[in-house]
N, C-alpha and C positions, 0 to 999 in steps of 0.2 A: 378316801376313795372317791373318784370323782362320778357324780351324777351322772345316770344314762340316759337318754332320750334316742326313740325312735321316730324319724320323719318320716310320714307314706304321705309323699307328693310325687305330683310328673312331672312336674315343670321346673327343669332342669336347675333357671334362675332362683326361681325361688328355695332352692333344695342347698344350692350354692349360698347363697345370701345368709337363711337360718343356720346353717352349717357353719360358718364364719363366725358370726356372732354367738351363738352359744358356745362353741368353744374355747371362744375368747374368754367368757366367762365363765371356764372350767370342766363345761358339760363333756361328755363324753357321747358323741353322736352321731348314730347306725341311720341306714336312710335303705327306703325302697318303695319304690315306685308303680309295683302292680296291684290296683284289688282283690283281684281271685285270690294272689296268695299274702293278701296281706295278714289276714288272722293268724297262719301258721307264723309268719316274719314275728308279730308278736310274742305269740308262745317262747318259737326259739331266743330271741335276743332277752326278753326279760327286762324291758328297759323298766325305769322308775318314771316314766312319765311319756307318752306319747303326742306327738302334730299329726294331724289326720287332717287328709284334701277330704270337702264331697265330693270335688267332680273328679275322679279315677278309672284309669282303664281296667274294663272287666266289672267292676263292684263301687256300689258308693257308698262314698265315706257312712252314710245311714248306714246301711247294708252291715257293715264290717264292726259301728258304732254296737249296734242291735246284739253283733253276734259274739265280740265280747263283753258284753254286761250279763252278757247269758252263760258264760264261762266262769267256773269258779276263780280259777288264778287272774284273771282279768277284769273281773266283778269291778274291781276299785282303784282300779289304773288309772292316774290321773291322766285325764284327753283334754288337749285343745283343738276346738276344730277347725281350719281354715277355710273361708270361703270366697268365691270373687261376686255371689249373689248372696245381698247381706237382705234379703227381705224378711221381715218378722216372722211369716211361715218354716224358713229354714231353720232363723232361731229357735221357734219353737219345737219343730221338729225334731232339732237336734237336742234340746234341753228336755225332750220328753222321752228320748231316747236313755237319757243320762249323760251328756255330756256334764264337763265341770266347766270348761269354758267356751268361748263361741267367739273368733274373729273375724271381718273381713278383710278382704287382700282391695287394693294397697294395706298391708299393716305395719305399725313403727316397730323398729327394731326390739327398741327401747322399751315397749310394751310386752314384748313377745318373750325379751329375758325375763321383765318383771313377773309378768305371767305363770313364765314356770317354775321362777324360784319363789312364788306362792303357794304356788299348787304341790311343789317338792321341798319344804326348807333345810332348808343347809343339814 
């Protein structure tokens, strides 16, 4: 059965781009793009691994990071988070939040699978 991933991005390109490339390598991948209802978008799809924008309409990636680590069934969801402000603070932020990974945008394709078939293995 092929791996899930959920993308909560707005930026259409970039939704397109991970979209292609993961699938290409088997992923199976749900995508949405609002804050406010991103924690529910989780619960319901159930993916085996999440991409998380901070910057999103409604709620930031923090925001949404915070509120499932605080949820039992999402405790341990593997997240990467994407950023197009890769300053040490945000990393921090985010790794103190619990993220498992932390990228900035531009990011390689080529990283982005490695990434999650790390964080998810086969």
């Amino acid at each position: 059965m092929a791996k899930q991933v959920l993308v909560i991005e707005d930026e259409p390109n970039i939704v397109a781009a991970i979209s292609f490339i993961l699938s290409r390598d088997g992923w199976t991948v749900g995508t949405h793009a609002n804050g406010e209802t991103a924690v529910q978008a989780v619960l319901e799809a159930k993916p085996d691994a999440l991409i998380l924008d901070v910057m999103l309409p409604g709620r930031s990636g923090y925001d949404i990071l915070q509120d499932l680590r605080a949820h039992e069934l999402t405790r341990r969801l593997p997240v990467l988070m994407l950023t197009a402000r890769g300053q040490r603070t945000d990393r921090e932020q985010a790794e103190r939040l619990g993220v498992n990974r932390f990228m900035t945008k531009p990011f390689s394709n080529a990283e982005v699978v490695e990434t999650l078939n790390e964080l998810v293995p086969g």
